[in-house]
C-alpha positions as CSV (number, residue, x, y, z in Angstrom):
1,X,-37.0,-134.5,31.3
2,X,-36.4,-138.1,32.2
3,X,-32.9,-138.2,30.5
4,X,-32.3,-135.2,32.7
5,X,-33.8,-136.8,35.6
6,X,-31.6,-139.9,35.2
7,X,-28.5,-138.0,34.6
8,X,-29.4,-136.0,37.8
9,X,-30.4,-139.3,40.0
10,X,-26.6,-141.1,38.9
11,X,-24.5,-138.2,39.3
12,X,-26.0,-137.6,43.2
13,X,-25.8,-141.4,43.3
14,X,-22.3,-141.5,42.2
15,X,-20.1,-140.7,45.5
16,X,-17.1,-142.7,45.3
17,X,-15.5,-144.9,42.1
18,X,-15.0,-147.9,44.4
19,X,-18.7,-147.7,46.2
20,X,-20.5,-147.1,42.8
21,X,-22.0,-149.7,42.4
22,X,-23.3,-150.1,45.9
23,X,-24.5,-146.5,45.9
24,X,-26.2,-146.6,42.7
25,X,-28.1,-149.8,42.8
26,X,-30.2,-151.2,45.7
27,X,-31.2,-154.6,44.2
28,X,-30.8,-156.4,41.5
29,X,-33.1,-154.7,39.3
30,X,-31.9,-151.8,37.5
31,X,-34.2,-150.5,34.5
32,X,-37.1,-152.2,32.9
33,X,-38.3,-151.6,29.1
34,X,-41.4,-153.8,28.5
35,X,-41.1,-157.0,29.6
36,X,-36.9,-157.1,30.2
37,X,-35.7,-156.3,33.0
38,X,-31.8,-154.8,33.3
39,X,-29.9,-156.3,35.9
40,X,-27.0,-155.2,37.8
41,X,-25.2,-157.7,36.8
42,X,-25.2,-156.9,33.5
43,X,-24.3,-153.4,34.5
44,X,-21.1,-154.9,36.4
45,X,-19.9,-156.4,33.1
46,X,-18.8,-152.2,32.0
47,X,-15.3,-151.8,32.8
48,X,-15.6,-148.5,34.4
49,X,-12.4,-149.3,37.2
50,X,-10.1,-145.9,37.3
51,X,-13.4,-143.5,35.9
52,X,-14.2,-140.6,38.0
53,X,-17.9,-141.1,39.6
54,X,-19.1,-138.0,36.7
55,X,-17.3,-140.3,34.0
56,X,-18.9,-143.8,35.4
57,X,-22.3,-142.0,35.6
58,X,-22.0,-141.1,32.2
59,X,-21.1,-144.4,31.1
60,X,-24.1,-146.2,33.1
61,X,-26.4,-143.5,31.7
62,X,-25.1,-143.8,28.1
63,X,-25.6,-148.2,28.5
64,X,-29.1,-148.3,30.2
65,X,-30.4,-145.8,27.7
66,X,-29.2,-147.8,24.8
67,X,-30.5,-150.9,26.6
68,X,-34.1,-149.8,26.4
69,X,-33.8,-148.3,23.0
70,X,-33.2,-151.4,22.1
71,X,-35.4,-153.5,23.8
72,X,-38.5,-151.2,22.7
73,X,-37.4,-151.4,19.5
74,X,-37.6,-155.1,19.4
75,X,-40.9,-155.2,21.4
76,X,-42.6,-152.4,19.0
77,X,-41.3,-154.7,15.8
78,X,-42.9,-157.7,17.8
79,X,-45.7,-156.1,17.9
80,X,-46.3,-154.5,14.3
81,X,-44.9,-157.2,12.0
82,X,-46.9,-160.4,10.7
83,X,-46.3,-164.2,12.0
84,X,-44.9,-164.8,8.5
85,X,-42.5,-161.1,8.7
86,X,-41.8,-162.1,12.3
87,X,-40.7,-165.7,11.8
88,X,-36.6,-165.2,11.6
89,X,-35.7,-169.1,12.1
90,X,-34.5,-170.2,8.7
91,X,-32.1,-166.5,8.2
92,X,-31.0,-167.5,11.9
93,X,-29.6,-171.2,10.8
94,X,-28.4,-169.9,7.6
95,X,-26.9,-167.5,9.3
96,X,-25.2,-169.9,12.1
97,X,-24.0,-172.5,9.3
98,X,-22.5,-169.7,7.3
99,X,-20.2,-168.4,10.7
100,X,-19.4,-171.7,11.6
101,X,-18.4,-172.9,8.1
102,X,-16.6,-169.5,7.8
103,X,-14.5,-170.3,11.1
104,X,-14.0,-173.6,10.4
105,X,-12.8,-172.1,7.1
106,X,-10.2,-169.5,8.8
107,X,-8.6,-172.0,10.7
108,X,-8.2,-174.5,8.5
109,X,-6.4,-172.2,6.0
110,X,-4.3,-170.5,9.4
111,X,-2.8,-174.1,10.1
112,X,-1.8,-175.0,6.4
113,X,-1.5,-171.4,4.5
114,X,2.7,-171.8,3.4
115,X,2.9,-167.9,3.9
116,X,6.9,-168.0,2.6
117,X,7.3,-166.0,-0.8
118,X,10.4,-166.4,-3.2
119,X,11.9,-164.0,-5.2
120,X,10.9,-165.7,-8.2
121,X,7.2,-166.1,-7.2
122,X,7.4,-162.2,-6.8
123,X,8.7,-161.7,-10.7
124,X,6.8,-164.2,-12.2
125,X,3.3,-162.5,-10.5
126,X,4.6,-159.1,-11.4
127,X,5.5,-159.9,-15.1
128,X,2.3,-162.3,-15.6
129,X,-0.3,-159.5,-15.1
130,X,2.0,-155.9,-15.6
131,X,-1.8,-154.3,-16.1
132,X,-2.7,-155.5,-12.8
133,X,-0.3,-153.5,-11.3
134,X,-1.3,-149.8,-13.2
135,X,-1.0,-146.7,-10.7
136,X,-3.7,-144.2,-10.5
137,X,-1.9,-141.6,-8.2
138,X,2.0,-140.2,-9.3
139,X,5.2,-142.3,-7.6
140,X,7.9,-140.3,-6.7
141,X,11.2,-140.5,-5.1
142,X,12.9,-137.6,-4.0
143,X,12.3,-135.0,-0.9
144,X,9.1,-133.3,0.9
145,X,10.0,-130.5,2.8
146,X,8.0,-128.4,5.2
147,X,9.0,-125.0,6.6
148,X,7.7,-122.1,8.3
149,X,7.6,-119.0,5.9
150,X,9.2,-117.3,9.3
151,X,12.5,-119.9,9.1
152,X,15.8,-117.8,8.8
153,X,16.9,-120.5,6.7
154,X,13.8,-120.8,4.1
155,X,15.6,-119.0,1.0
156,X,18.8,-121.2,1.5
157,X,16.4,-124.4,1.9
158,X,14.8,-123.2,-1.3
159,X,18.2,-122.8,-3.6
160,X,19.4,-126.2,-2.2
161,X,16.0,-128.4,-2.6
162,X,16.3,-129.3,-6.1
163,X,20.3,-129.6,-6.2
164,X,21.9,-132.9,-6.3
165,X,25.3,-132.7,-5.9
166,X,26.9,-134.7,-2.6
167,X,27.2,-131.5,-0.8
168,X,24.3,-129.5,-1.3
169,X,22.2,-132.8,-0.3
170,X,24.7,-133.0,2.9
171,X,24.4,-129.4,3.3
172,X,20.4,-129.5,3.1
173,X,20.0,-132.5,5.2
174,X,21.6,-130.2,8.1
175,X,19.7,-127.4,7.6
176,X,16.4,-129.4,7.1
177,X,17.1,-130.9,10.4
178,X,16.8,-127.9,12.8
179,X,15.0,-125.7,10.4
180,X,12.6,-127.5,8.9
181,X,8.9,-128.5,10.5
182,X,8.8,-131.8,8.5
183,X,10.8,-133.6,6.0
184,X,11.4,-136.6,4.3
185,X,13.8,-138.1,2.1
186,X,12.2,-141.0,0.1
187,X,14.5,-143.2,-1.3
188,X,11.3,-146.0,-1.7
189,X,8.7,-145.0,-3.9
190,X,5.9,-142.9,-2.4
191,X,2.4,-141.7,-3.9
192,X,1.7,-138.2,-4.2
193,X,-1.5,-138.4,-2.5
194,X,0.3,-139.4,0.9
195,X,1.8,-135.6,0.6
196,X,-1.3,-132.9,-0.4
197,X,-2.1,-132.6,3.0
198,X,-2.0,-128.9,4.4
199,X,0.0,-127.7,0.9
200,X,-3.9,-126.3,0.2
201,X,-3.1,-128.2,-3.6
202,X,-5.6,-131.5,-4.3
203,X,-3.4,-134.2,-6.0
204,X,-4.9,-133.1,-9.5
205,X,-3.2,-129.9,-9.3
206,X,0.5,-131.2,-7.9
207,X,0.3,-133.8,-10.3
208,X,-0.4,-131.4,-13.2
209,X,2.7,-129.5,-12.0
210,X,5.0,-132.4,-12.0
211,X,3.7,-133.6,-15.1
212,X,5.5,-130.5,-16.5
213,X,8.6,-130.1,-14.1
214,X,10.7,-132.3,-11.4
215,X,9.7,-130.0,-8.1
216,X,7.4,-128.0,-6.6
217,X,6.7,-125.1,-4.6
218,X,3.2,-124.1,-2.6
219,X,2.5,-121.7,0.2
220,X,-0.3,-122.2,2.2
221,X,-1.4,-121.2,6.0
222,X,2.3,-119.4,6.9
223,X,4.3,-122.7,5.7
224,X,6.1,-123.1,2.0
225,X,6.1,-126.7,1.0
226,X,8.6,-128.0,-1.3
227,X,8.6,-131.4,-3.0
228,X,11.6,-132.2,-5.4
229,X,11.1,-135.3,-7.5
230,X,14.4,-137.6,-8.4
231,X,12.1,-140.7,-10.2
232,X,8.7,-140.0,-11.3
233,X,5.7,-142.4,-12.7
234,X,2.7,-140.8,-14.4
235,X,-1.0,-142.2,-13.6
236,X,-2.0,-145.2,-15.5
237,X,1.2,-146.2,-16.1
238,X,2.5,-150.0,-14.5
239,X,4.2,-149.1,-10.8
240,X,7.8,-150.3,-10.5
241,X,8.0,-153.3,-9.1
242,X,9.6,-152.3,-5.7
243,X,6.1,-150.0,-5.2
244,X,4.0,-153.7,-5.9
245,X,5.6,-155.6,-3.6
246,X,3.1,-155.9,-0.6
247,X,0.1,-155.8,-3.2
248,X,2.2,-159.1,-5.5
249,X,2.2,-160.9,-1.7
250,X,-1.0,-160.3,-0.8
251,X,-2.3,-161.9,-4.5
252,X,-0.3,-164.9,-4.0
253,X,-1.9,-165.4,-0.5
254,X,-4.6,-164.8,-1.4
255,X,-4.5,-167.4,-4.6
256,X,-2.9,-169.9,-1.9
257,X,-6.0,-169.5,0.1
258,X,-8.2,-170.2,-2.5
259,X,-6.5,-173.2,-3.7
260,X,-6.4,-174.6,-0.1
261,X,-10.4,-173.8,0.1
262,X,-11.3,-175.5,-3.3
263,X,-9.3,-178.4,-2.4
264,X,-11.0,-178.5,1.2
265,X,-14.3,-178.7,-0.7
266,X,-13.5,-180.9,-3.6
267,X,-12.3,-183.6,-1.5
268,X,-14.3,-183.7,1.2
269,X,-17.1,-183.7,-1.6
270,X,-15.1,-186.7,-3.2
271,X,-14.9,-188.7,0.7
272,X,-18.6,-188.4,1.1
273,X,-19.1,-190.0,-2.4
274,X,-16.8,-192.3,-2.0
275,X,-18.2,-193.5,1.5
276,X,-21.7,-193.2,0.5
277,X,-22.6,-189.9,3.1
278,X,-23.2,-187.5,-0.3
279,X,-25.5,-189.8,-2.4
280,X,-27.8,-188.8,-5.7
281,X,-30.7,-190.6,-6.3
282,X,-31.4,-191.3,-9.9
283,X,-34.7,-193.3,-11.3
């Protein structure tokens, strides 16, 4: 009833976008849970500009309940945990130390991170670690082709999918074009689970079909798909090295970043030894 009442209260409140505000509020007070007490500044802070009154009622509505939530929340905790349970100072400055060290962290590596790659970098990481580069899902290259079961032009699509011979792919690219819902012709190398969406197969069953065979066929909903493979690579075996490319870049940065980290640390370690800030006491 009071969330009804409130609802009620801003919407009749809410006459103009531009006199919201004015209309909703009379002071500065606006809800009190407890001790807090929501102000209408705080309410200003909502970016509510362009809203219809309905929309920046709703908004309002949606922020001063969660407000309160919160704020009883806190002040039923308050009043149900121990001293000792209550007592959140040391989490709080571990807590601070560990965001400023983090940010101190992020920019340092930002302003000194050598973000070029060379070819050879790329080789030498793919060939070093092959089994760190195993695929679980199929690769393929070839096409994906989507097509109402209604298309004049389905059975033709279907004799040309799997041909290729310079005309029949010319041929098919034309009739793909204004037939065709969807298609794609993958010429970089593709998982199969990017493509079991709406074909009503899971990736277990296409991939057992094109374990056995180089395309495929499935009806579902009033659309045939039709996927024919040119290159294929089974699951668990090591993804060309085309595929790896982003992941190889993304394991040299992040090695770079490391090493710029552990060499942060080690030598500031080494400047406060050597200048007497990090000392050891010994008997």
């Amino acid at each position: 009833m009071i969330r009804k009442a409130l609802w009620a209260g801003l919407l009749c409140l809410a006459i103009s976008s531009c006199r919201f505000y004015d209309s909703l509020f009379n002071g500065d007070a606006v809800a009190r849970a407890g001790k807090d007490v929501l102000y209408r500044s705080d309410i200003e802070s909502l970016n509510i500009s362009g809203l219809s009154p309905q929309d920046s009622a709703a908004v309002v509505e949606r922020y001063i309940t969660s407000w309160a939530r919160q704020r009883l929340l806190v002040s039923m905790a308050e009043s149900r945990l121990s001293k000792a349970d209550r007592d959140v100072e040391d989490q709080l400055e571990e807590y601070r130390r560990q965001l400023i060290v983090y940010r101190y962290e992020q920019q340092y590596v930002e302003q000194r991170l050598d973000t070029v790659v060379s070819e050879q970098e790329y080789r030498e990481c793919y060939d070093a670690s092959p089994a760190s580069f195993v695929t679980h899902v199929p690769l393929i290259r070839g096409w994906y082709i989507k097509i109402s079961d209604n298309s004049p032009n389905l059975n033709l699509i279907r004799s040309l999918y799997r041909s290729r011979s310079e005309e029949d792919v010319s041929r098919l690219a034309d009739l793909c074009y204004t037939s065709a819902e969807r298609y794609y012709v993958f010429d970089s190398w593709v998982g199969l689970d990017a493509l079991t969406e709406g074909t009503g197969m899971d990736l277990q069953a296409m991939t057992a079909v094109l374990d056995s065979r180089s395309y495929l066929e499935a009806g579902h909903m009033g659309y045939t798909y039709l996927i024919s493979v040119d290159d294929y690579v089974a699951p668990g075996s090591v993804a060309p090295y085309e595929y790896c490319r982003q992941r190889i870049r993304n394991h040299i940065l992040n090695r770079r970043k490391q090493e710029l980290l552990a060499g942060l640390e080690r030598n500031l370690l080494n400047d406060a030894i050597a200048s007497r800030k990090f000392v050891i006491y010994t008997e």
